[in-house]
C-alpha positions in Angstrom: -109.9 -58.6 102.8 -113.7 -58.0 102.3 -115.4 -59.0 99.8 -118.6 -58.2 101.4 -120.2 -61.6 99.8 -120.6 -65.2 100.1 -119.5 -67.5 97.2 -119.0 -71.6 97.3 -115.6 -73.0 96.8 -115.2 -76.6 95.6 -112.1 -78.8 96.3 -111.8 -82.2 94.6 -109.8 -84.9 95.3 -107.9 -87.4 93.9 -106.5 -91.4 95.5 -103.1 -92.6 94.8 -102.0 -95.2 96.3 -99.5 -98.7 96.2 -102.6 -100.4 97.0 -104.7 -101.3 94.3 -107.7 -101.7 95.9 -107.5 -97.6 96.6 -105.6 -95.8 93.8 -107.7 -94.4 91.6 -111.0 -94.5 93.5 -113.6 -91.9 93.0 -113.9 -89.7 95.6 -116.7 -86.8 96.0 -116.2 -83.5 95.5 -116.5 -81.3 98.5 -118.4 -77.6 98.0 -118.5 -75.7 100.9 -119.8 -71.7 101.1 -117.6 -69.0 102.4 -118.9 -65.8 103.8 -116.8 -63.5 103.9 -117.8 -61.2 107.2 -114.5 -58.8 107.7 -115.7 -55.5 108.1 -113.5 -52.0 107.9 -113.6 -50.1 111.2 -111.1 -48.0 113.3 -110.9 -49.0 116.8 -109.0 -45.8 118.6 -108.1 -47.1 122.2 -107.6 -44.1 124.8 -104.6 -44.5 127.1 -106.3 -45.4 130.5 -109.7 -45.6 128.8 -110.3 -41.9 128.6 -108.2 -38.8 127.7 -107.6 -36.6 130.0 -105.4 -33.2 129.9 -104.6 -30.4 132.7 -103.6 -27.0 132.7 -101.4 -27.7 136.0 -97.6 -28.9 135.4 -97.1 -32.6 135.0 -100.8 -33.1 133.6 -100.3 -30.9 129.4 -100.5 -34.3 127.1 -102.3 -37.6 126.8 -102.9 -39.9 124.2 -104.5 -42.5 122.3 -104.3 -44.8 119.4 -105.6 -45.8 116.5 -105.4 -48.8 114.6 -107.2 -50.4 111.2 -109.6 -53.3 111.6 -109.3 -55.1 108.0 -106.8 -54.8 105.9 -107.5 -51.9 103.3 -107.0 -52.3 100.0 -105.3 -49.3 99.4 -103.6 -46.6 102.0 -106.4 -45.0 104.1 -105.1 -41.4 105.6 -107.1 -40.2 108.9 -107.2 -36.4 109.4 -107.1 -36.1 113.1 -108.6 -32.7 114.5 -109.0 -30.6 117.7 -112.1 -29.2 118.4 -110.8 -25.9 119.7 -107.1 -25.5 118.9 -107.2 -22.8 121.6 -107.6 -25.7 124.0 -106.1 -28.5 122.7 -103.9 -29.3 120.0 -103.3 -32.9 118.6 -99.8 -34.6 116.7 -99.5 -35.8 114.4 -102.6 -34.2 111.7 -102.6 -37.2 110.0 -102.2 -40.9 110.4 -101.2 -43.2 107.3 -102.1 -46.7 107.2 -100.9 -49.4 104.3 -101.6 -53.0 103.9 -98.1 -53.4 105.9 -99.2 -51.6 109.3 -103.1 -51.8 109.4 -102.6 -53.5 112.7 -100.4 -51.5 114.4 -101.6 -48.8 116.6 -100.6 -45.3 115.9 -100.4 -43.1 118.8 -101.9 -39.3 118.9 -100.8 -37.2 121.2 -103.0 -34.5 122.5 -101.8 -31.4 124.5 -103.3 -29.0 126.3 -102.8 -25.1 125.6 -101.9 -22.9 128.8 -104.0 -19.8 128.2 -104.1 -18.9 132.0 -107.7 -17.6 131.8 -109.9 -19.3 134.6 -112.8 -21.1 132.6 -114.3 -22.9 135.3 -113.8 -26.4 136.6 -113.1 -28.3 133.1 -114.8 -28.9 130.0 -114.4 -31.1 127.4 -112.9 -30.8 123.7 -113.8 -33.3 120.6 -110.7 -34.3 118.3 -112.2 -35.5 115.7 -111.3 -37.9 112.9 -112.0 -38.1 108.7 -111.0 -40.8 106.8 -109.5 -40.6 102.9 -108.6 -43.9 101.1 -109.2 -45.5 97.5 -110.8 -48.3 99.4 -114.6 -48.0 99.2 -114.7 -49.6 102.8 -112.4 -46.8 104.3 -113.4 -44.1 102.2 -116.8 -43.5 103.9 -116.2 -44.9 107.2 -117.4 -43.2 110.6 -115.0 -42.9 113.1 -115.5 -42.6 116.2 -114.5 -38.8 117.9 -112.5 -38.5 121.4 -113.6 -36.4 124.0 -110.9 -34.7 126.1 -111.9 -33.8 129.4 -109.7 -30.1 130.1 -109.0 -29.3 133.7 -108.4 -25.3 133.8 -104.9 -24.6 136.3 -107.1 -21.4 137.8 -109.6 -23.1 138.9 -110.4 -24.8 142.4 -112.8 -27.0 143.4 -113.8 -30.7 144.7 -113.0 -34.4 142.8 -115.5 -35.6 141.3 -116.6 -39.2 139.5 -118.9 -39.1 136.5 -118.8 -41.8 134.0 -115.9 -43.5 135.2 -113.4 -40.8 134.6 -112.2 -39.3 137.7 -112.7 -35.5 137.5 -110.2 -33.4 139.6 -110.4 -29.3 139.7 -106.6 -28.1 140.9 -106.1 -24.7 142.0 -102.3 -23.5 140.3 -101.2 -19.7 140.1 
């Protein structure tokens, strides 16, 4: 846990031995300073390193997950939103991490909403996250947002590459 500080620890020692010549001998104490460096932060890891939803059959969901950094010190609840819940819609709202699963990703999905009105190529959505916790290091944190890239069924149009993420513009009616 963080402790956001450094402080010294001492350890001390003591001989004991069959031989005379060692039990009992002085030894120095050892004092050594500790800085604690663990930081609270949510890494959120998109499934094939971007998100990614279609309006055209087999292409509705992705997802992504979320995990804790640190351990918290008390149960930290992230609010997940959509940007446009005419677009997109998330599940689940909210994500609950404890000291038990602060490690273990959490998966959100996020589908798209068929409105069947052409709006051009694709555009993109933020979901949104807000952290809630009694731990000071969670309880202000900035989290990262998720940008879904939307590809429209009605529209048409050529592949494109920008940023890595593979852009496609499918014609379905």
């Amino acid at each position: 846990m963080d402790q956001g500080s450094s402080h010294s620890v001492t350890t001390s020692h003591r001989a004991t031995s069959s031989d005379s010549h060692y039990n009992g001998i002085a030894i120095r104490n050892v004092t050594a300073m500790v800085t604690d460096n663990d930081r609270a932060a949510v890494t959120i890891t998109e499934s094939s390193g971007f998100t990614l939803v279609s309006e055209v059959p087999g292409g509705h969901t992705d997802t992504y997950t979320v995990t804790l950094n640190t351990v918290p010190t008390g149960d930290v609840t992230i609010a997940v939103e959509s940007g446009d819940t005419g677009a997109v819609t998330v599940s689940p709202a909210t994500l609950t991490f404890t000291a038990a699963n602060w490690s273990t990703g959490q998966t959100v999905t996020i589908t798209v909403v068929e409105d069947n009105v052409d709006q051009g190529s694709y555009r993109s959505m933020t979901i949104s996250h807000r952290a809630a916790s009694v731990d000071a290091q969670y309880s202000t944190i900035s989290i990262p947002s998720v940008t879904a890239t939307v590809v429209d069924g009605g529209s048409t149009g050529p592949c494109t590459a920008s940023s890595g993420v593979q852009r496609c513009c499918l014609q379905w009616r």
